[in-house]
MARBA-3410 file (N, C-alpha, C, O; in Angstrom, 1 decimal):
221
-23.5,12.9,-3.1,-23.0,11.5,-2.9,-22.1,11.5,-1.7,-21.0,12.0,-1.5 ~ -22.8,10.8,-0.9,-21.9,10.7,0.4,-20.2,9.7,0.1,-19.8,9.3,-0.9 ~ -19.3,9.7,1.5,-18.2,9.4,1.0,-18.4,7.5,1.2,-17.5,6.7,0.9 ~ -20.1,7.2,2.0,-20.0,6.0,2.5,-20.3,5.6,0.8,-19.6,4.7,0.3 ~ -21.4,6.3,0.2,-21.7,5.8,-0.6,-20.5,5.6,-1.7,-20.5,4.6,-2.4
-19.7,6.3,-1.7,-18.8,6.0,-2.5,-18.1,4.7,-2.5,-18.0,4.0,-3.5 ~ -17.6,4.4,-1.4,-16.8,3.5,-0.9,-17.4,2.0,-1.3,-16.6,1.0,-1.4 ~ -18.6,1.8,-1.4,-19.7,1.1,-0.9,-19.9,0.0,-1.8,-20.0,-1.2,-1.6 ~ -19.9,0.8,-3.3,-20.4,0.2,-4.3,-19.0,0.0,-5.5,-18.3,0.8,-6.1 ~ -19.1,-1.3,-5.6,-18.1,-2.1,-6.4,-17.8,-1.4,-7.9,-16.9,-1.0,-8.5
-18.7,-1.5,-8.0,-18.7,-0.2,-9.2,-18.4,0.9,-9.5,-17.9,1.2,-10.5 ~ -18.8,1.8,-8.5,-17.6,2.5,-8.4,-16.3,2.8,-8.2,-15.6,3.6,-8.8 ~ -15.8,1.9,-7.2,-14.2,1.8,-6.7,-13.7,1.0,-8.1,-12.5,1.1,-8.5 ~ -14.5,0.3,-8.8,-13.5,-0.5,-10.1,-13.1,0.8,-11.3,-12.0,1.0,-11.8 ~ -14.5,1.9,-11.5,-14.0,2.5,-12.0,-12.9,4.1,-11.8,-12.3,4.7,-12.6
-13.2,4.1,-10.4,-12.7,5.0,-9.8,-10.9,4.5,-9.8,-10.0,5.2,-10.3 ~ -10.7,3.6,-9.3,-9.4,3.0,-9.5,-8.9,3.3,-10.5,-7.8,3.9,-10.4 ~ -9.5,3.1,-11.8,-9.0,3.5,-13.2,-8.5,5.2,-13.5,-7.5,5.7,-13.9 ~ -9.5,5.5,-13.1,-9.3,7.4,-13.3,-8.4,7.9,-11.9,-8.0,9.0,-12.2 ~ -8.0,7.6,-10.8,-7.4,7.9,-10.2,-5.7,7.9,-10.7,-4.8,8.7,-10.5
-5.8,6.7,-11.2,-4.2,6.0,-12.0,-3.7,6.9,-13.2,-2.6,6.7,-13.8 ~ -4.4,8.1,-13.4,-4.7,8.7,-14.6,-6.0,9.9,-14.3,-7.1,9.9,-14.7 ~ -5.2,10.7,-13.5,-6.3,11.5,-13.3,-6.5,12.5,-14.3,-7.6,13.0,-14.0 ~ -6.2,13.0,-15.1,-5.8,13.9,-15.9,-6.3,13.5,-17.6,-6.8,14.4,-18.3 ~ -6.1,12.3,-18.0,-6.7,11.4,-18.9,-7.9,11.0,-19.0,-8.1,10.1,-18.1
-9.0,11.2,-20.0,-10.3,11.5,-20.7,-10.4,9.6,-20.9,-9.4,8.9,-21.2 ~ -11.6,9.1,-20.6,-11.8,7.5,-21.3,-13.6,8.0,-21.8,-14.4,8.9,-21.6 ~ -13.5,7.1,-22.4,-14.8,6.9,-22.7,-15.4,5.7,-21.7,-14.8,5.0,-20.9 ~ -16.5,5.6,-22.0,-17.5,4.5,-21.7,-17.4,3.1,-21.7,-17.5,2.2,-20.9 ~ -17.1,3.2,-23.1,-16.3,2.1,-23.3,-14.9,1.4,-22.8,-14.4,0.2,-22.7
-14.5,2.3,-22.5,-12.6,2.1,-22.6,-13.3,2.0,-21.0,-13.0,0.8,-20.9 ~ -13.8,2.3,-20.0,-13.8,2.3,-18.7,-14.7,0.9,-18.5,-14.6,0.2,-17.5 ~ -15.6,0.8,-19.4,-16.2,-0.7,-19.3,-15.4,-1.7,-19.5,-15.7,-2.7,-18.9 ~ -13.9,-1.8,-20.4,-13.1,-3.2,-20.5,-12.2,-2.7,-19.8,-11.4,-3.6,-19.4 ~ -12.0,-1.9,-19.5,-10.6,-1.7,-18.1,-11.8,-2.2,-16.7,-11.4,-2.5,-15.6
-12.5,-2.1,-16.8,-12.9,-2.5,-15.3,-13.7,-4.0,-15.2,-14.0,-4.6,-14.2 ~ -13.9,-4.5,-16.9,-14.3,-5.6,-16.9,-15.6,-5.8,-16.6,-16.1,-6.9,-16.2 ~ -16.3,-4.3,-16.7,-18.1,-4.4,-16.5,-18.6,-4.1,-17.5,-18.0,-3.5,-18.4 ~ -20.0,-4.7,-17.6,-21.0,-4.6,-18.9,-21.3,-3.2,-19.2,-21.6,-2.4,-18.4 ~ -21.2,-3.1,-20.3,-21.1,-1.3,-20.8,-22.6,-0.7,-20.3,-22.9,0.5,-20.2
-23.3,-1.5,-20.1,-24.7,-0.6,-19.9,-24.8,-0.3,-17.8,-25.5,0.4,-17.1 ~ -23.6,-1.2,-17.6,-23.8,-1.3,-15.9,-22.4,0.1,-15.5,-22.3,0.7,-14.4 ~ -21.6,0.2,-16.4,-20.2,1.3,-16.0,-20.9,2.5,-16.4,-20.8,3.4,-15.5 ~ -21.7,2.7,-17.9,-22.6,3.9,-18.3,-23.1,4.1,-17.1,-22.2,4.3,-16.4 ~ -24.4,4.0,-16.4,-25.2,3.7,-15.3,-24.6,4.7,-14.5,-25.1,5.8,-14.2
-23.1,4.0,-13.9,-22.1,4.5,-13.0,-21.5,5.8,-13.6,-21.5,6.9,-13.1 ~ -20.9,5.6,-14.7,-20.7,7.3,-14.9,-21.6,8.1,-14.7,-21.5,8.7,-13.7 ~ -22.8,8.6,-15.5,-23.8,9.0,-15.7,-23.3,9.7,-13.9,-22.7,10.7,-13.6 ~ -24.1,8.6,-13.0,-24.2,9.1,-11.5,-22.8,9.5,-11.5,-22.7,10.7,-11.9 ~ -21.8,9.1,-11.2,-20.3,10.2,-11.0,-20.5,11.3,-11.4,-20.1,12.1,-10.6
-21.1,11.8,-12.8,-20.7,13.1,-13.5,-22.4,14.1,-13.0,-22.6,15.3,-13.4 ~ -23.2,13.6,-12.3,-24.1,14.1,-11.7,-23.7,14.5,-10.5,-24.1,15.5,-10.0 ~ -22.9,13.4,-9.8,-22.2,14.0,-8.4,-21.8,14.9,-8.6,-21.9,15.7,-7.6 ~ -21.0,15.5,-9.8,-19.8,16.7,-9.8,-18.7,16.0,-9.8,-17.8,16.8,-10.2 ~ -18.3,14.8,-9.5,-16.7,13.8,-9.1,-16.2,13.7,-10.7,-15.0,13.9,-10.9
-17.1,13.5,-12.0,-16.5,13.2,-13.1,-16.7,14.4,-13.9,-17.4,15.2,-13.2 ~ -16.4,15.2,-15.4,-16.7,16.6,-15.7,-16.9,15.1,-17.1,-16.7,13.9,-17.1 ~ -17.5,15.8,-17.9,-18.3,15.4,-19.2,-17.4,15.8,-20.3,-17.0,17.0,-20.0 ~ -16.9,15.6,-21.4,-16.6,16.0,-22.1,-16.7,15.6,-23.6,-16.0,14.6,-24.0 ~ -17.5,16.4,-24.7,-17.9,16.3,-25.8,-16.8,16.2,-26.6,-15.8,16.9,-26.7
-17.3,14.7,-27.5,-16.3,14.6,-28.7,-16.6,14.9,-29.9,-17.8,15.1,-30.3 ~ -15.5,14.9,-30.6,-16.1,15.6,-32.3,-16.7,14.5,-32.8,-16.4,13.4,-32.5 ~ -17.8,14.9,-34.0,-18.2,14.1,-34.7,-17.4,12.7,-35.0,-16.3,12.6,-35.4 ~ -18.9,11.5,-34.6,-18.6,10.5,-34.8,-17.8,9.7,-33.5,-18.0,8.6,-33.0 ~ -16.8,10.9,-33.2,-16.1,10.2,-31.5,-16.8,10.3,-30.5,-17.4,11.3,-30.2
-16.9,9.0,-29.5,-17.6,9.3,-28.3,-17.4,10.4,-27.3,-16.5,11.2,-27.4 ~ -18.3,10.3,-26.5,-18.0,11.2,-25.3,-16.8,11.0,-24.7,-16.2,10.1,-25.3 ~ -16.1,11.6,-23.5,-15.5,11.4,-22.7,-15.5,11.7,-21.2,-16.0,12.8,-20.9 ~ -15.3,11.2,-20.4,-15.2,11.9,-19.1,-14.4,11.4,-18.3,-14.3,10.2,-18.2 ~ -13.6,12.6,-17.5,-12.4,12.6,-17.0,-12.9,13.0,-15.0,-13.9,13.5,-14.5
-11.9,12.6,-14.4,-11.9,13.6,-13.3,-12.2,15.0,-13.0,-11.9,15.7,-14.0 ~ -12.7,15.6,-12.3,-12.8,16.8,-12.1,-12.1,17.6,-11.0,-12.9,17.7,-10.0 ~ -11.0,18.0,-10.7,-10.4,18.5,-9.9,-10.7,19.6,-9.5,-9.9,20.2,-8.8 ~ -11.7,20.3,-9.8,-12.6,21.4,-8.8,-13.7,21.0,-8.0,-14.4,21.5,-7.1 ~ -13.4,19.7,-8.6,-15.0,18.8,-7.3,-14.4,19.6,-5.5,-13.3,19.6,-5.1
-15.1,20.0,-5.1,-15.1,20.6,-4.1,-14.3,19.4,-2.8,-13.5,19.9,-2.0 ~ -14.5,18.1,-2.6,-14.3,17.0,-2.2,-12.8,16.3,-3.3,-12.1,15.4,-2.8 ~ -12.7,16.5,-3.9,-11.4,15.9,-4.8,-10.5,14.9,-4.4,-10.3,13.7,-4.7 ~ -9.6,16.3,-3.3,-8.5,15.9,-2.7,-9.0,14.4,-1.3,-8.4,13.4,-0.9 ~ -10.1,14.9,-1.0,-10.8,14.0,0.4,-11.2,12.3,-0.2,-11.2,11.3,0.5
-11.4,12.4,-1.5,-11.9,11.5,-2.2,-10.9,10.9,-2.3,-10.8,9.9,-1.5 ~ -9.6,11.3,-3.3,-8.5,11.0,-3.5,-8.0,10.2,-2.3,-7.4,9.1,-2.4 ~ -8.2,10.7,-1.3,-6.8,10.3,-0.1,-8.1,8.9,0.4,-7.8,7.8,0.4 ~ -9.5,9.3,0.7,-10.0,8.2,1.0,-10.0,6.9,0.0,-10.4,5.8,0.4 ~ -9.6,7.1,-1.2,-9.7,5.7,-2.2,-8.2,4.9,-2.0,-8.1,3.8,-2.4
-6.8,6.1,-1.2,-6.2,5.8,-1.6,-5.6,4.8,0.1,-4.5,4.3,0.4 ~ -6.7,4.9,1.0,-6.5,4.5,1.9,-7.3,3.4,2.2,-7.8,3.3,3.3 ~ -7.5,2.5,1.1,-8.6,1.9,1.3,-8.6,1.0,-0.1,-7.8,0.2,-0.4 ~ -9.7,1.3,-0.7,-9.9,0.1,-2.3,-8.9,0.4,-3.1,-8.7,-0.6,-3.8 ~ -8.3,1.1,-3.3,-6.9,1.9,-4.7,-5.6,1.7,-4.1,-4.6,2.3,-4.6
-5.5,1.1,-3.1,-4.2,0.4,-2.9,-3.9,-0.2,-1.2,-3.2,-1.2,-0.9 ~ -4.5,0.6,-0.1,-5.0,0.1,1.1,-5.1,-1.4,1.4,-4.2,-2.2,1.8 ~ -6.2,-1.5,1.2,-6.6,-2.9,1.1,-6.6,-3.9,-0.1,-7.1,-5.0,0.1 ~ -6.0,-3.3,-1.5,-5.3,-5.0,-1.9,-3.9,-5.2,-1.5,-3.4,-6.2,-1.2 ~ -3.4,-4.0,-1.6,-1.6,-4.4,-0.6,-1.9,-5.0,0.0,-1.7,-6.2,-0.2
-2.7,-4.5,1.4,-2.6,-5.5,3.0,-3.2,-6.8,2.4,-2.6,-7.7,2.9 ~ -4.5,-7.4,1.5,-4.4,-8.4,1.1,-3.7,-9.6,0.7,-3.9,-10.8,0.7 ~ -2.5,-8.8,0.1,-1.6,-9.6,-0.8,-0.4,-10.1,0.3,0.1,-11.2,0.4 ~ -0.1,-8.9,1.0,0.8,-9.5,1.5,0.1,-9.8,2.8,0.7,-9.3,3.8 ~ -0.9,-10.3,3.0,-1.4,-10.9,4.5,-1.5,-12.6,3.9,-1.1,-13.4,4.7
-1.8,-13.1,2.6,-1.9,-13.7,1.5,-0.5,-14.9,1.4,-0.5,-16.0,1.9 ~ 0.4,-14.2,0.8,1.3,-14.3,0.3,2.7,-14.4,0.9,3.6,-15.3,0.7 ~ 2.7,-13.3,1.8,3.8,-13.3,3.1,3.5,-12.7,4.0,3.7,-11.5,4.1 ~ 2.6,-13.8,5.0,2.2,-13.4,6.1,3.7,-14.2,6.8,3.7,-14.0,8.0 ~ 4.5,-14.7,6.6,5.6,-15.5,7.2,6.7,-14.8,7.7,7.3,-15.1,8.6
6.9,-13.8,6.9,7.7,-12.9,6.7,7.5,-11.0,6.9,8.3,-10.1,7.1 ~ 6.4,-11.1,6.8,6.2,-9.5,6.5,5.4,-9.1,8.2,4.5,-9.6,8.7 ~ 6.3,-8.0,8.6,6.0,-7.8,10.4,4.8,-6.1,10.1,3.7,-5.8,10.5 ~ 5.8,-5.4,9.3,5.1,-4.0,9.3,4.9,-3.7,8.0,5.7,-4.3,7.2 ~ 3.7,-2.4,7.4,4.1,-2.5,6.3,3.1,-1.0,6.2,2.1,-0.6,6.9
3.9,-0.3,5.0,3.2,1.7,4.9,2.7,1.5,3.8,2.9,0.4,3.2 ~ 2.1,2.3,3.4,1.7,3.4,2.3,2.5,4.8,2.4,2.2,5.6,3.2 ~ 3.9,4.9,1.5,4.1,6.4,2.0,3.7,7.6,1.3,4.0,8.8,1.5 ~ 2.9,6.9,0.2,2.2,8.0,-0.3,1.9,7.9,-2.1,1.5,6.8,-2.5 ~ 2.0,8.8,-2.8,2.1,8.8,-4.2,2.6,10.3,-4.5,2.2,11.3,-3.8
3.6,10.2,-5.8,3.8,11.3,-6.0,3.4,11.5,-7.2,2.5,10.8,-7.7 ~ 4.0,12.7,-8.0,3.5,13.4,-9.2,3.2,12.2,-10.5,2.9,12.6,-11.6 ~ 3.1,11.5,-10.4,3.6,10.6,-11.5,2.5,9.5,-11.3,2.1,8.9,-12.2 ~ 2.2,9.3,-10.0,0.9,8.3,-9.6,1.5,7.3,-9.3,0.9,6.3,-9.0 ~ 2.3,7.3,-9.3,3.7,6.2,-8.1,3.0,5.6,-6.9,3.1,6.3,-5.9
2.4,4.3,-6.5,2.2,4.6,-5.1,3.8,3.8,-4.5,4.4,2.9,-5.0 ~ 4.1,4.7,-3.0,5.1,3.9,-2.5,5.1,2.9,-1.4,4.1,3.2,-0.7 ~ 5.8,1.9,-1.0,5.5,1.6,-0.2,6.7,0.9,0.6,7.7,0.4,0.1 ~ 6.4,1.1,1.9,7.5,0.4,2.7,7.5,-1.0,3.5,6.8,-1.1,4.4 ~ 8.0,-1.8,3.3,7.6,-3.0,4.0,8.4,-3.8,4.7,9.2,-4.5,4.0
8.4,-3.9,6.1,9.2,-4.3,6.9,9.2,-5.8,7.4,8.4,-6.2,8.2 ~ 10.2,-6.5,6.8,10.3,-7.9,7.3,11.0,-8.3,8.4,11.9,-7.5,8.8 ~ 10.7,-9.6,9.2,11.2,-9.8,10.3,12.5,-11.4,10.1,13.5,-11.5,9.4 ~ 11.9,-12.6,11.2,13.0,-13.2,10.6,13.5,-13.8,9.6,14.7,-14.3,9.6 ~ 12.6,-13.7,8.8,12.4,-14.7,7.5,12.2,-13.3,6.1,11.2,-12.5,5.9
13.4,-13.5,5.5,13.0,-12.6,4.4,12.0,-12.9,3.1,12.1,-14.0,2.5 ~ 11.3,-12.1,2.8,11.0,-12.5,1.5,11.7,-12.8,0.2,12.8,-12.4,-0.2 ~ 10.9,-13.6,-0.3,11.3,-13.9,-1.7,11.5,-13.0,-2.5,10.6,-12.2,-2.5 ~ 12.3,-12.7,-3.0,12.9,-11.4,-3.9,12.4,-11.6,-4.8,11.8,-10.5,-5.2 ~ 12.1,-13.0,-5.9,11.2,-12.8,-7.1,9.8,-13.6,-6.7,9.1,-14.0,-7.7
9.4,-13.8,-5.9,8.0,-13.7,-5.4,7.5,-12.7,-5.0,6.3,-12.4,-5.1 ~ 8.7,-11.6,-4.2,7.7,-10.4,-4.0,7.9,-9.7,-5.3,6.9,-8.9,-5.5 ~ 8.8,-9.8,-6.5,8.6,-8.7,-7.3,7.4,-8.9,-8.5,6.9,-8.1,-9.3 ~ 7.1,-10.5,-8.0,6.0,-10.9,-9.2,4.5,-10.8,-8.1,3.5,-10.6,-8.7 ~ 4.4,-10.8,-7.1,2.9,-10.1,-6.3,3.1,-9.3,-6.8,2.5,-9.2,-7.8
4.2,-7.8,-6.4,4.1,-6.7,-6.8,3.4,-6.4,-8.4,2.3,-6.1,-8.6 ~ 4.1,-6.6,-9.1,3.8,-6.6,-10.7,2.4,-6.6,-11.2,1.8,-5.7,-11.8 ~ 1.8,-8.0,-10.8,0.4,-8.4,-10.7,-0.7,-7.5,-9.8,-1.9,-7.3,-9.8 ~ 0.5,-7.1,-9.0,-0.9,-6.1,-8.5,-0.7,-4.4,-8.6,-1.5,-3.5,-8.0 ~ 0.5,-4.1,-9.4,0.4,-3.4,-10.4,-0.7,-3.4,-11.4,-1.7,-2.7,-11.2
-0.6,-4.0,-12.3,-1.3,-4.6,-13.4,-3.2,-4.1,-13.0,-3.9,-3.4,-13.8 ~ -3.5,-4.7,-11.5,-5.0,-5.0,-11.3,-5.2,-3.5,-10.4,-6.4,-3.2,-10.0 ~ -4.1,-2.4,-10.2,-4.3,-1.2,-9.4,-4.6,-0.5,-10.5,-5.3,0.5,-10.4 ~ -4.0,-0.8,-11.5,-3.7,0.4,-12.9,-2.7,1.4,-12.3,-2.7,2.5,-12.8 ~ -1.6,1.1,-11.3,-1.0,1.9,-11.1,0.9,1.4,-10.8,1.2,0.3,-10.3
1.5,2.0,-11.0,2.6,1.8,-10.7,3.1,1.4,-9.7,2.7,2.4,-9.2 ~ 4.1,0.6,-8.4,4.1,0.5,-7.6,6.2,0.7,-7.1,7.1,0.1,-7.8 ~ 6.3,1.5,-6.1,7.7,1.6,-5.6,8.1,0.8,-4.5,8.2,1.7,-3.6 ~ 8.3,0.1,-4.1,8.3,-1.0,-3.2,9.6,-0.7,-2.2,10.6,-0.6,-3.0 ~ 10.0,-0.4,-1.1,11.6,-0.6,-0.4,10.7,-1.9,1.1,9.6,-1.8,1.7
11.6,-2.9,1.0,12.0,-3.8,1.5,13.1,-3.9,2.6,14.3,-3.8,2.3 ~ 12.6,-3.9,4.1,13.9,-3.8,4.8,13.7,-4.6,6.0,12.6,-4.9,6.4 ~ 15.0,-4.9,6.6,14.5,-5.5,7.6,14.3,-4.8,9.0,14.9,-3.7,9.1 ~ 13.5,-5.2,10.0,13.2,-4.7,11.3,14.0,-3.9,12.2,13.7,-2.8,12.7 ~ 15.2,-4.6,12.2,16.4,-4.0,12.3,17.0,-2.5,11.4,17.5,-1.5,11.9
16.7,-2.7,10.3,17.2,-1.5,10.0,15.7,-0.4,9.9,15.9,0.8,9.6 ~ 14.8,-0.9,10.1,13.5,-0.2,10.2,13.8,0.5,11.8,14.0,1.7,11.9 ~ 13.8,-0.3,12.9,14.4,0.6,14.3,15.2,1.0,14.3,15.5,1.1,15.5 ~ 16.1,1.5,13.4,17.4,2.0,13.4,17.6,3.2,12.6,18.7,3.7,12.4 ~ 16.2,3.8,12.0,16.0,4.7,11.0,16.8,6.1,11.7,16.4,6.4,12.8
17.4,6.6,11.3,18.1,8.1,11.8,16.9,9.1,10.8,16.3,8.9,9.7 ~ 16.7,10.3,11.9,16.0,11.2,11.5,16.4,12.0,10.4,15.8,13.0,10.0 ~ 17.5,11.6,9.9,18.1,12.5,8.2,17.5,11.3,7.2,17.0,11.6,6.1 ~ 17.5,10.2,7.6,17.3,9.3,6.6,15.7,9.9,5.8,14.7,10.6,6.2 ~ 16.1,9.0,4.0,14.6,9.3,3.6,13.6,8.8,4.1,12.6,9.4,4.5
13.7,7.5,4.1,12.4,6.9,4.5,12.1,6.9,5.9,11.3,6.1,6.4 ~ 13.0,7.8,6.7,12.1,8.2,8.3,11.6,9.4,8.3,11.2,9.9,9.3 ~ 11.5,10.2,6.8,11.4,11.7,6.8,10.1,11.2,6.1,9.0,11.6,6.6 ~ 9.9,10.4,5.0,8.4,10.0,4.3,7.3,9.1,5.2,6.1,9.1,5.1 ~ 8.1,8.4,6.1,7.0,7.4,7.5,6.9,8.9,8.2,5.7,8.8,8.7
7.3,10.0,8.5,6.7,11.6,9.0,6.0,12.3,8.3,5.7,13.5,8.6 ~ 5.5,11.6,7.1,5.1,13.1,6.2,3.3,12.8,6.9,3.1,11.8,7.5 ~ 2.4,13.6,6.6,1.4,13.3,6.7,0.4,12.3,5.3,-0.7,11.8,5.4 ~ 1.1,12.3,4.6,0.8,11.4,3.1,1.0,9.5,3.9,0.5,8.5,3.5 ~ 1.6,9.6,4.7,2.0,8.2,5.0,1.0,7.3,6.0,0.4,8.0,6.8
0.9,5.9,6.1,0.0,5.5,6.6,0.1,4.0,7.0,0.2,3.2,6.0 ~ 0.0,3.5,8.2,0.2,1.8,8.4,-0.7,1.0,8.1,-1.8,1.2,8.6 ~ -0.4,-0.2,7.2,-1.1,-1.5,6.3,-1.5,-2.2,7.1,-2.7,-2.6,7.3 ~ -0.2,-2.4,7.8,0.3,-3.7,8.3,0.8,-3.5,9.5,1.9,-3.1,9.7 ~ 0.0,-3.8,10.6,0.7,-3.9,12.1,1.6,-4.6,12.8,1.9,-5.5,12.0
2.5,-4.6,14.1,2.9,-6.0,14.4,1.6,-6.8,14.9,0.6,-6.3,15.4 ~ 1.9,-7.8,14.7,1.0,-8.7,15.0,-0.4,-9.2,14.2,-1.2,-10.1,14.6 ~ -0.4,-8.5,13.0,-0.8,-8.5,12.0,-1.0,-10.1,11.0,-1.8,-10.8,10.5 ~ 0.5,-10.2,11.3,1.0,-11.6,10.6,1.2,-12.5,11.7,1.0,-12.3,12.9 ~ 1.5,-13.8,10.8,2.2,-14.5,11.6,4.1,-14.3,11.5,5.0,-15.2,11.9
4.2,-13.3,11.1,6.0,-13.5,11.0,6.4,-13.3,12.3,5.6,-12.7,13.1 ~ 7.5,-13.7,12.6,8.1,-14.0,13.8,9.4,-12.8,13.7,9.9,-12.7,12.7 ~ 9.7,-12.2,14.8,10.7,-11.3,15.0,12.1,-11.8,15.0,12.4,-13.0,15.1 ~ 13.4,-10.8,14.8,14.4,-12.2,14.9,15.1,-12.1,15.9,15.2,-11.0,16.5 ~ 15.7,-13.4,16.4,16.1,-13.4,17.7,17.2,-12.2,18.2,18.0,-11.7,17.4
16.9,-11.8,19.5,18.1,-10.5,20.1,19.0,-10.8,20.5,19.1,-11.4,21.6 ~ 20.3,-10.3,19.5,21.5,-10.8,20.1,22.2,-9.7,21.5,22.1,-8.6,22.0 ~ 22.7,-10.6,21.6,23.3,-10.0,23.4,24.5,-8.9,23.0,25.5,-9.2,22.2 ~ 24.4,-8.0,23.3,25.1,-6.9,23.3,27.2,-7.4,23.6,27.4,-8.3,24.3 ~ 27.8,-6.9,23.3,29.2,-8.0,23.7,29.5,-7.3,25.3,30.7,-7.5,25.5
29.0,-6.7,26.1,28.7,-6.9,27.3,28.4,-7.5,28.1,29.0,-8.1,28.9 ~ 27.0,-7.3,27.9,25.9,-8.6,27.9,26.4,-10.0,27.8,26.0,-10.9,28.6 ~ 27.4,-10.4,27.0,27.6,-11.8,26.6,28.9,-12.0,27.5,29.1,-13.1,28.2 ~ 29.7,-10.8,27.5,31.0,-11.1,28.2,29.9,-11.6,30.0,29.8,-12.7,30.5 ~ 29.5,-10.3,30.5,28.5,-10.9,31.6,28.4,-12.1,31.8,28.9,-12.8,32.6
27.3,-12.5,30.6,26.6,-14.3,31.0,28.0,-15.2,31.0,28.1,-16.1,31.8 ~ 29.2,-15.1,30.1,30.3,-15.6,30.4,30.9,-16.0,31.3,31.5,-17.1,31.4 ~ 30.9,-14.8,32.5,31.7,-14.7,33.6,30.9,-15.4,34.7,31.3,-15.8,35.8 ~ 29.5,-15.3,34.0,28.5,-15.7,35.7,28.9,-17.4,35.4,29.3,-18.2,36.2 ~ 28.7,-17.6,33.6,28.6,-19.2,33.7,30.3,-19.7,34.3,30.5,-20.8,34.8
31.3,-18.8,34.1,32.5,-19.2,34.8,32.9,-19.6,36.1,33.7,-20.5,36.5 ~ 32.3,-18.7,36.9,32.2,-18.2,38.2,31.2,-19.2,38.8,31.6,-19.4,39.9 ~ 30.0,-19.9,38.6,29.3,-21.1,38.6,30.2,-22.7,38.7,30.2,-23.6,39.6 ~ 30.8,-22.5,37.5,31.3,-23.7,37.4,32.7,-23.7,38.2,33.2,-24.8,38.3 ~ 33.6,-22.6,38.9,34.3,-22.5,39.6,34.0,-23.0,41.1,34.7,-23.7,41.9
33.0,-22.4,41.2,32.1,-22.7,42.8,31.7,-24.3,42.7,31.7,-25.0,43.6 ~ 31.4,-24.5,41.9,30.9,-25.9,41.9,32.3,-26.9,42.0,32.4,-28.1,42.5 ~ 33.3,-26.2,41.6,34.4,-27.2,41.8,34.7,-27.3,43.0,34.8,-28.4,43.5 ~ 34.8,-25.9,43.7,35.5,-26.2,45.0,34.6,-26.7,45.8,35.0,-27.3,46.8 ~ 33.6,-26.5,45.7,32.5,-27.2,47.1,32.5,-28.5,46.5,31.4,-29.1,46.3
33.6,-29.1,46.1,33.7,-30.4,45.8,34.2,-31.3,46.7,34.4,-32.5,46.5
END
């Protein structure tokens, strides 16, 4: 199974979402048919082919209990699988949907910095002049928690303290890690940058020129 093929088909990425959130955790057939909200004979179908690829392992239940099948972390591709789902349908592209959606007004840049042991995804998201909604973004977030099957860690900052990141800081050491990755470009949105204030040099300057203007204009009076 190629990695196009993977990506490709809706049915897979619904169920794959699921087992990724929980990689380690056995479902049945069923249990992966109402988490993904497909007809039990169309998700069977789809396991069946995963656990022929080698991507899912099989696993026999005792009398009377269904089967199960879980991830397989010897799949030779695993890790490649993992990072491509996770750059893409398993949090990639409904993040950048939601907030291209939701707060395109507000939102300038925006990461993936990764996931850690726990299945955490994080994310960083940089606003410009207009902040977001603090309980608008925490109820997108939530919601699309809910529809990832995964947890989500959210840091919100503005532009300003995003160019201002010092190389000890954490989150300029996780936008370095190789796990990390941009959603959201400038120009991406429509959010607008916030105006640049004049340095108190700069301002003492335009001060003196508008002084020195209005001085000269008096005397060539």
């Amino acid at each position: 199974m190629s990695a196009a093929d993977f990506l490709l088909s809706p049915a897979v990425q619904k169920i794959m979402q699921v087992l990724y959130a929980a990689p380690d955790q056995p479902f049945s057939a069923d249990e992966l048919a109402r988490q993904t909200r497909q007809e039990p004979g169309e998700a069977g179908q789809t396991i069946e082919h995963l656990v022929k690829s080698g991507i899912l392992a099989r696993q026999k239940a005792a009398a009377e209990q269904p089967d199960t099948v879980k991830l397989d972390r010897s799949f030779v591709f695993y890790g490649e699988l993992r990072s491509i789902a996770l750059k893409s349908f398993a949090a990639a592209e409904p993040v950048r949907a939601m907030l291209r959606s939701k707060f395109k007004d507000s939102v300038v840049r925006a990461f993936v910095l990764g996931e850690d042991a726990d299945n955490f995804i994080e994310l960083l998201i940089v606003h410009g002049a207009v902040t977001p909604d603090e309980t608008a973004m925490t109820a997108a977030c939530k919601k699309l928690s809910k529809a990832l099957h995964r947890h989500l860690q959210v840091h919100v900052i503005s532009v300003a303290r995003f160019n201002g990141l010092a190389d000890h800081d954490t989150l300029a050491a996780k936008l370095a890690s190789a796990s990390a990755f941009e959603i959201i470009a400038p120009g991406d949105t429509k959010a607008q940058l916030p105006a640049e204030r004049l340095g108190l040099l700069q301002s003492a300057k335009k001060k003196l020129a508008a002084l020195s203007l209005a001085q000269h204009r008096r005397e060539s009076r």
